[in-house]
N, C-alpha and C positions, 0 to 999 in steps of 0.2 A: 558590665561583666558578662552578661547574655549577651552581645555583639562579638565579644574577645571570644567567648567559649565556640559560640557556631561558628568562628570564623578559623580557629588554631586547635578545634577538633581533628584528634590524629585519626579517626577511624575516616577521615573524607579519601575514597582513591588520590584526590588531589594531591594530596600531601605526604605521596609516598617516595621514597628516595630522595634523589637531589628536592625538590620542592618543597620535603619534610626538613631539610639542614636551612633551608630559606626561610621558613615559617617559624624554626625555633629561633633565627635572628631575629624576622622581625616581631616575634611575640616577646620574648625578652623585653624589647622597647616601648612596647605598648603596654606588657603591664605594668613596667617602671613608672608608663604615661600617666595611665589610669589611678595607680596611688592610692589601692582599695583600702588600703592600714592606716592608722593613727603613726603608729612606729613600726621601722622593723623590714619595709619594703622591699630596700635593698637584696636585703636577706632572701627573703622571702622568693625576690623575683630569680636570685642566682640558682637559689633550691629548688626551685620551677621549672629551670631551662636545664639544667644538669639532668634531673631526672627526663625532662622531654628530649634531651639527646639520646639520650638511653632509649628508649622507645621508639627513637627514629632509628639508631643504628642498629636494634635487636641485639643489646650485649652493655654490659658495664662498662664506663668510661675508665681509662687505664692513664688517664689527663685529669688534667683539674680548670675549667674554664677559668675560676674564678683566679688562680695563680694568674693566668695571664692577664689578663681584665685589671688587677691588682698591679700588677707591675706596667701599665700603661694608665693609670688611676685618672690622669689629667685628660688623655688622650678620648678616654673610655665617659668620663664626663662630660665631655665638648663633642662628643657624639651623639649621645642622649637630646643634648641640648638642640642640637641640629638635627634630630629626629623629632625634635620636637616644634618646628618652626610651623607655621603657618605656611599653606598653600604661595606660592609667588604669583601665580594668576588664574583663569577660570581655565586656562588650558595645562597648568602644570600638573594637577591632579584631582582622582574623583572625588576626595574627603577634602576634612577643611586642614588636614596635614601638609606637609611637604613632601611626596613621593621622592626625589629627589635628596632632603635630608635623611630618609628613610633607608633609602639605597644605599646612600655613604653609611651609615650606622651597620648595614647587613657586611656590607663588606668588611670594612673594621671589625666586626663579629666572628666572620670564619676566618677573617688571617689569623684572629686569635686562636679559634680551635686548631686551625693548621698548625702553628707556632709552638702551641702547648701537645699536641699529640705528636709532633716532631721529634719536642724538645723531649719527652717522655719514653720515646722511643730507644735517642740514643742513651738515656740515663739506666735503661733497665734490661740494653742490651748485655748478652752475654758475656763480651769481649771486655766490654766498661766497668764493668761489676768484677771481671777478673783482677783488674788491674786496681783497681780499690781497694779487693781484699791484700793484693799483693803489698801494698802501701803500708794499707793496714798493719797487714803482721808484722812487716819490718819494724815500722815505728812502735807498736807493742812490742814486739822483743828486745828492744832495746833499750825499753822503758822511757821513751821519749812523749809520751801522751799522759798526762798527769790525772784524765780524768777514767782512764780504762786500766786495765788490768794486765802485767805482763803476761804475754801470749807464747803457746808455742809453738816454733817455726813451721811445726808440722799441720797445725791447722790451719794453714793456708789454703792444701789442698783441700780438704774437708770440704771447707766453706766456699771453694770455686766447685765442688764437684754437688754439692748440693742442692744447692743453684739451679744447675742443669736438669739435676734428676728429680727433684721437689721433696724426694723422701726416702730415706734410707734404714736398713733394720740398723742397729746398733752396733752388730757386729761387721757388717760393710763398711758401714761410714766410719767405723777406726781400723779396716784393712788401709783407706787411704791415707793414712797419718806413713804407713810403711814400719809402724814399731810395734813388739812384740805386744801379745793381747793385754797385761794387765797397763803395761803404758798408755795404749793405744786408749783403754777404757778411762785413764786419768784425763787426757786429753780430751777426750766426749764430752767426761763428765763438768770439767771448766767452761768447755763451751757452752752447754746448757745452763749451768751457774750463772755464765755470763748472758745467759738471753739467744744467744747468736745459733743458739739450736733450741729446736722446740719437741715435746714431746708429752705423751700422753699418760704417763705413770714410769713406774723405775724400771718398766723391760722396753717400754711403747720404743716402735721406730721413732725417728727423728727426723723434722723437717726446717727448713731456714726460719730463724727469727730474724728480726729486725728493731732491738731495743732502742729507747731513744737515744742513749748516750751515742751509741754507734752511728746514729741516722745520717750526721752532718760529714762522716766520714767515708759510709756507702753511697749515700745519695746526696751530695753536696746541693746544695742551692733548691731544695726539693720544694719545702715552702717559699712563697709568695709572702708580701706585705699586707695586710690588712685594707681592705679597700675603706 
């Protein structure tokens, strides 16, 4: 563990920029290697390399490593495994590792972050999330989702214009319904019942929720399988 630390310390110039996204692949596999837990390693190493992305990138990850890693679970296994191989000869590499199994694991590593800060991308773009809500509403006002609430047609816009803006006083965000103030306020007031607006007390502006019931409908496929 003293060899891992002095070696995948982020404070080294070394390890700054691209070299710092290389050293969080191949730290991930080393301490997977290393195995410092009775149980729980797994865990452990994914909550390791998440937070040291973060550190490398200077900003909260808006991805989820482990969604992808998860959804390649065999793939992400037989990696580990090959990064764990034994050197092939005295010229392959300076440890008793395989530099070579090593390599293949790093790169399988960032196609996932690639893959996952991609696919994150297009899922919380602004245009995706319009046509969601748009879905949405339809199917709530017709009563065709059994486990949500009928909706009214007018908070459709609400909830695309929210989105955008992150927060709104009360009295704006039911100008966008387009219906007169005491409707306009019925209409707020269901949304925030239902979650899909949030808010600080009975005057507080309001800003997007995202209750669970709703999630598989905003953000389809957002979770991963359990590794």
């Amino acid at each position: 563990m003293r060899c891992f630390d002095s070696h995948y310390r982020l404070n080294q110039p070394c390890l700054r920029g691209e070299m710092g996204l290389i050293a969080a692949a191949a730290s991930h596999h080393r301490l997977a290697h290393v195995h410092p837990f009775l149980d729980g390693n797994g865990r452990v190493t994914r909550l390791f390399t998440e937070l040291y992305l973060e550190r490398v990138l200077g900003e909260p990850l808006h991805w989820s490593l482990s969604r992808g890693l998860a959804r390649h679970r065999n793939l992400y296994y037989s990696a580990l495994r090959e990064g764990d191989m034994a050197r092939e000869n005295s010229y392959a590499s300076r440890g008793p590792r395989s530099d070579n199994g090593l390599f293949n694991f790093c790169n399988f590593f960032l196609d996932q972050c690639l893959d996952q800060s991609t696919y994150m991308g297009k899922l919380l773009s602004f245009e995706t999330y319009k046509r969601r809500v748009e879905i949405l509403v339809r199917q709530a006002c017709d009563g065709g989702l059994d486990d949500v609430a009928i909706l009214d047609p007018r908070a459709e816009n609400v909830l695309k214009t929210i989105y955008v803006e992150g927060e709104l006083s009360r009295s704006e965000a039911g100008r966008h319904t387009g219906y007169q103030e005491r409707r306009a306020r019925d209409v707020i007031r269901q949304l925030i019942n239902e979650g899909l607006l949030e808010t600080e007390g009975a005057r507080g502006s309001v800003r997007p929720g995202f209750p669970a019931k709703y999630i598989e409908y905003l953000f389809p496929k957002l979770a991963g399988a359990a590794i």
